[in-house]
N, C-alpha and C positions, 0 to 999 in steps of 0.2 A: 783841715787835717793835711800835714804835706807825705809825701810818700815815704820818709823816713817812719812818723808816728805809726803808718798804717801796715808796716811791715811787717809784723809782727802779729798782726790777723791771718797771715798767711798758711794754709797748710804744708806738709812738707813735702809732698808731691809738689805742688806752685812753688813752692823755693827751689828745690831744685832747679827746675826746668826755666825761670826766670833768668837764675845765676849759669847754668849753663850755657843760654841763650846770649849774657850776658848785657840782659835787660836790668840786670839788677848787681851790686857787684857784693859778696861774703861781710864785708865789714859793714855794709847798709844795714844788710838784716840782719846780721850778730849785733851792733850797735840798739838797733829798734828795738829787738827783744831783753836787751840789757838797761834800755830805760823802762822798759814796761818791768823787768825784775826790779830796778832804783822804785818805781811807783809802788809796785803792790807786796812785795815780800815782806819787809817791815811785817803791815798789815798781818799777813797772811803765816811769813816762817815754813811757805813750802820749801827753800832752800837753805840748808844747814850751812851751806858753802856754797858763794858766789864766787865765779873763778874771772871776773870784767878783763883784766889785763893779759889773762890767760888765754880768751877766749878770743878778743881781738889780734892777739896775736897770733894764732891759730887761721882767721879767717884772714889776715893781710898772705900766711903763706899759702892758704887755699886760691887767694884773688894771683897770686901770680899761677901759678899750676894753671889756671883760666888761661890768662895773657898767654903762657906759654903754647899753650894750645893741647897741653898733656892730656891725657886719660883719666877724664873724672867721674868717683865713686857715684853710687847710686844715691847716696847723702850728702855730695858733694857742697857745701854751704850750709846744711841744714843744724839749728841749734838744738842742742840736746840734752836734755840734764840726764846723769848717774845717780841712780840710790848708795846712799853712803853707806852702806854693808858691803861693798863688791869694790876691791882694788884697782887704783885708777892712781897710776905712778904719781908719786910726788905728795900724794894727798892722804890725808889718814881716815883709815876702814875704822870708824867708830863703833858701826852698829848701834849707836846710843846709847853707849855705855862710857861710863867717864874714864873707868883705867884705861879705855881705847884711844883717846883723846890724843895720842901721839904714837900711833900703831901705823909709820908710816908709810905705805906702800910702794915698793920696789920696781914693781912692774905690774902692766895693766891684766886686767883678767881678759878670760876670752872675749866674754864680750862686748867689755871697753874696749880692747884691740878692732874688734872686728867694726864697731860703728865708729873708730879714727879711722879707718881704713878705708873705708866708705866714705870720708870725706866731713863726717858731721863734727860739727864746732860743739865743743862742751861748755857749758855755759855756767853750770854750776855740778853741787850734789847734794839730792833730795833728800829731807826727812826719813827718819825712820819713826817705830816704834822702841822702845830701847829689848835690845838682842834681836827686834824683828819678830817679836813674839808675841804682839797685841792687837785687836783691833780699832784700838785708836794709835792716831801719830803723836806721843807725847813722849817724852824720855829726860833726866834728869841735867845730860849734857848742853842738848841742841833746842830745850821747852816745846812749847807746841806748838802745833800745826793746826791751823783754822781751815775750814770749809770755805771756801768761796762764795760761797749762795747763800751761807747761811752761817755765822760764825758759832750761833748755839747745836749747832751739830755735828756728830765727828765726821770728817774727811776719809775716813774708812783709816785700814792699817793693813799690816803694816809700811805697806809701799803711799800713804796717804800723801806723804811732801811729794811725789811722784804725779800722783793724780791733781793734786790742787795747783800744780805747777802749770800741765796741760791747759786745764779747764779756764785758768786765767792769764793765760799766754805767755808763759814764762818758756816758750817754747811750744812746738807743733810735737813733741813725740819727749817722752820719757820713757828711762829704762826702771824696769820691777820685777821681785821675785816675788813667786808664789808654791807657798806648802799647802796650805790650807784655806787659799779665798787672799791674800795678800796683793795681788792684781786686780782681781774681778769683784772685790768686795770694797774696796777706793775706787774705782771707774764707777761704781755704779753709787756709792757715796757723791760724789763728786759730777755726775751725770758726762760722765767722757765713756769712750770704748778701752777693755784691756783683754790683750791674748797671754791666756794659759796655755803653752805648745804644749805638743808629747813630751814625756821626759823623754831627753838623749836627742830632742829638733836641736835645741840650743845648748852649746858644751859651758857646762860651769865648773868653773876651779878658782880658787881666791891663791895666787902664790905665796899669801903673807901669812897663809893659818900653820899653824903650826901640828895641826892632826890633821890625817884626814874625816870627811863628814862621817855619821854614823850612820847607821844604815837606814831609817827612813826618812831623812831627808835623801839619799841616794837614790830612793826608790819614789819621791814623791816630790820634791824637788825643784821647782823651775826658774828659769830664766825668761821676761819677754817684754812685749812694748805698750804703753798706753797712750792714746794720743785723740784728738778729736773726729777722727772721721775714718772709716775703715782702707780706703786706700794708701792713707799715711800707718794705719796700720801694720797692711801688708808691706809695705815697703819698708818700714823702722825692722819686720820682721827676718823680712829676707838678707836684709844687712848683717842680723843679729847668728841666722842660724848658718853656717859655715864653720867646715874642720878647724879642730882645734887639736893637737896630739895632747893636751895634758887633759883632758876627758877621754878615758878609757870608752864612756858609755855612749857617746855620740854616733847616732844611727845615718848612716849617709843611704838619705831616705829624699828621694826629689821634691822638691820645694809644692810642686803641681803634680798632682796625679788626673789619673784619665777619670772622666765624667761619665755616671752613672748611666746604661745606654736610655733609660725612662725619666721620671720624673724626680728628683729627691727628694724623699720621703721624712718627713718629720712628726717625732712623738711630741704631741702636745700633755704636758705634763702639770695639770694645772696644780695638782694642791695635794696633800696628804693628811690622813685624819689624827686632828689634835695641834695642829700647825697651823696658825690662821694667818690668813690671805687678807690684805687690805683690800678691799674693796677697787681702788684705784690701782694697783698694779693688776689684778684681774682683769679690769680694763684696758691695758695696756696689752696683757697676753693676750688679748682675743684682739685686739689692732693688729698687734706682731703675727697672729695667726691667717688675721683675713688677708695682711697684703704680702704676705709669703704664698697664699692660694692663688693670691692676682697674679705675682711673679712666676707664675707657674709649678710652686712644692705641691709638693704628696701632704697636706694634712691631718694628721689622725690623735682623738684622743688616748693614751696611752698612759699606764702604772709602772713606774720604773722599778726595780726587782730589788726585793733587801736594800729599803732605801734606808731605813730606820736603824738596822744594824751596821750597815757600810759607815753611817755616821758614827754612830757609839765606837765602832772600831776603829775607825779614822782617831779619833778622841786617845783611847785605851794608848794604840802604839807613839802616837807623837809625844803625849804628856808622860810616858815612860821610858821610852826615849832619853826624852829629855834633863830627866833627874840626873843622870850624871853631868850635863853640862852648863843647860840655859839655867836650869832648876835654881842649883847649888850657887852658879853666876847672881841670879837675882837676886837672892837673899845677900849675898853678900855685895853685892855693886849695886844693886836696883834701885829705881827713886820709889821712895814710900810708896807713888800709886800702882806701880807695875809691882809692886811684893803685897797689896792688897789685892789686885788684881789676881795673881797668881795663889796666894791662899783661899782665895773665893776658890776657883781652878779646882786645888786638890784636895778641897773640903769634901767631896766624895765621891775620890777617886782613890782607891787603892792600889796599893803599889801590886802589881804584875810580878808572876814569880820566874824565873827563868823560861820553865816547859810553859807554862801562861804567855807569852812573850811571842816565842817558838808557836805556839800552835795560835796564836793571833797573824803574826803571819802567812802562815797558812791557808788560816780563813782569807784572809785578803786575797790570797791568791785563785781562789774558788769565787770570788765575787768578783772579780773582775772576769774572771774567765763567764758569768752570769751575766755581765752588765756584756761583755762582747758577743754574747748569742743571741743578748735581745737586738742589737743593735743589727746583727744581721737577719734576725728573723723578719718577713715583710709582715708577716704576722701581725707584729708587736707595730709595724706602723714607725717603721724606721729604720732599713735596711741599708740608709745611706750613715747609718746614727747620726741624726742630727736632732736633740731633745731641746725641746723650746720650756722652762722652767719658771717660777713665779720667783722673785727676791720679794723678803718682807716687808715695807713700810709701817707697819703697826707700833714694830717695835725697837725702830729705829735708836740707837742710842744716840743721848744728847750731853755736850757737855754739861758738867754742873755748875750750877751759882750764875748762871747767866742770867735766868727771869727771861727768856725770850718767847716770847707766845710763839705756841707749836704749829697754829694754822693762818703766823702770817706771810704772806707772798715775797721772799726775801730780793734784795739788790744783789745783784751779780757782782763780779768784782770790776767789770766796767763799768758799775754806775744804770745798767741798766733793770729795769724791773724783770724776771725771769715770763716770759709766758706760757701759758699751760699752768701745769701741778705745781705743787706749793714747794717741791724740791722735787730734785732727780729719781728717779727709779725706773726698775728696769728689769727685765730678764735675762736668765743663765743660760745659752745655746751652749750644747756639748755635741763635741762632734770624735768617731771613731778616731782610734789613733794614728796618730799621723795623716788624717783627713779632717782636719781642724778646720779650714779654711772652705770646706761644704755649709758649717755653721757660722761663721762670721760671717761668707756672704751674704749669708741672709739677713744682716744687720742693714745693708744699704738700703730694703727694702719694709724695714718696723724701726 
């Protein structure tokens, strides 16, 4: 294998700090990573938009800014795909919808700007679900998106071209939003890491929409990074969260906050009654558990508060929300399976009356104010909030019409046999707001 082919195994911490070093120079590794995209995308369709010419020419004016001896970003060489929902000049915000197909963007969103700015070479733009409203990546524009590990499984949604890109090296770090599980629910499809920030860490505004958002996506919202290994994490992160004046909402909140003066304390949140736990992520949570004890956490089991209703309500305001826009959208642009998909949806689910609506809000507002008293009670066994949580395996969704038997040990998209579990999975860490990064840490050590 010559050092070209192998570039592209790199994290994005080692890219950096190579090309900085200039052990290595921006068009190597853009190059390596754009034949490993020519190899596996086909395959795969983690990228709706491959940008080759684009991106090379991006990293020959990154390799002189080197030579120069200039001031280089924290991503400085590092390759990156964008989710095709989020404005990235030159290029059209699909969202996976076909009237979108030539909705072409003017100027970058914040946080396209902020990671060219930082120096990262774009490489492409990732899959969506179509409106970014699904948990699988298929849409009637850009087709689907296949799992890596396993093509009879979904690659998660909506940010899944994101995740599958990661996981098969189409890049060390992708950009994703998440409302409702759309980062953290592909990362854990896909067996990669994805950060959910606080809403208002990362500023989001698309300049090409033509409303502004409605109000729970405003309040629920996010922008952030997924990538193989948590220090590429935090650094895809810290690129990402930085002023932006067209987010009103952006909290200029330090990246690092001060460490708790004792140990950090984590609610171990194994399971809720009527909710079944595979067997083998139970396993995992008590791995995750024991070597968070070895690192030194607070371990405690612990019941996280109106978990049952936060969900139903979660549900209630998105899917009503929604009827004036994604709703109305699908029916009329949707591909057959996302307007099945979505009649499944609102088979029974009632439409919300205005004061229904209004005092749903409300409620939300009483439950987070519950979930942030637990989170500082030591009581409750997590006063740093850091909840260690179960994702399901049992009931994994699987593509249809494949025939692929459910318990065989699948090939990687390297060609290699995965070791361990028969796919990915994994656990939920949630950490107080804007102390996000108390719970990720804890990833380097489960």
């Amino acid at each position: 294998m010559n050092l070209q082919q192998a570039l592209w195994r790199l994290s994005a911490v080692d890219i950096a700090a190579a090309v900085r070093s200039r052990d290595i120079s921006c068009r190597e590794v853009t190059a390596s990573v754009l034949a490993r995209i020519e190899q596996l995308n086909p395959q795969i369709n983690a990228l709706a938009e491959v940008l080759a010419d684009e991106a090379l020419a991006s990293a020959d004016a990154a390799d002189r800014l080197t030579l120069r001896g200039a001031e280089l970003g924290t991503l400085h060489g590092v390759p990156v795909s964008i989710k095709i929902n989020v404005d990235q000049v030159g290029h059209a915000t699909t969202n996976g919808v076909v009237p979108l197909r030539d909705h072409i963007a003017g100027e970058d969103a914040p946080v396209v700007a902020h990671w060219r700015s930082a120096g990262a070479i774009i490489v492409g733009r990732s899959n969506t679900a179509t409106y970014s409203s699904r948990w699988f990546t298929d849409n009637g524009l850009h087709g689907r998106t296949l799992n890596p590990w396993d093509a009879a499984i979904t690659p998660g949604g909506s940010s899944g071209g994101a995740a599958a890109a990661v996981a098969s090296g189409m890049g060390p770090l992708a950009h994703g939003n998440d409302i409702g599980g759309s980062i953290r629910y592909p990362a854990y499809a896909c067996g990669v890491l994805g950060l959910r920030p606080t809403v208002g860490r990362v500023p989001a505004y698309n300049p090409s929409a033509t409303a502004e958002r409605s109000i729970t996506p405003q309040l629920m919202s996010v922008q952030g990074p997924l990538a193989r290994n948590v220090a590429d994490l935090r650094l895809g992160y810290h690129a990402m969260a930085r002023h932006d004046a067209r987010d009103p909402n952006w909290a200029p909140v330090p990246l690092e906050l001060p460490r708790p003066a004792g140990p950090i304390r984590v609610a171990l949140f194994r399971s809720y009654p009527g909710i079944p736990v595979d067997p083998a992520v139970t396993q995992a949570l008590n791995d995750a558990a024991r070597w968070l004890q070895q690192a030194g956490y607070d371990v405690q089991e612990a019941a996280l508060p109106h978990f049952a209703e936060a969900a139903a309500l979660w549900r209630t305001l998105t899917v009503d929300d929604s009827r004036r826009n994604i709703i109305a959208g699908v029916e009329r642009h949707g591909d057959k399976a996302m307007q099945h998909s979505q009649r499944n949806l609102l088979a029974d689910m009632p439409e919300t009356d205005r004061d229904g609506f209004l005092d749903a809000l409300a409620r939300r507002q009483a439950l987070v104010l519950q979930l942030v008293s637990f989170s500082a009670n030591p009581s409750a066994g997590a006063d740093a909030g850091v909840v260690a949580a179960p994702v399901p395996t049992g009931r994994r969704h699987r593509h249809a019409g494949t025939g692929t038997r459910a318990d065989r040990r699948p090939k990687s998209a390297t060609g290699d046999r995965r070791a361990g579990p028969a796919r990915p999975f994994g656990a939920h860490r949630h950490g107080r707001r804007c102390a996000h990064w108390r719970a990720v840490a804890g990833l380097a050590f489960s």
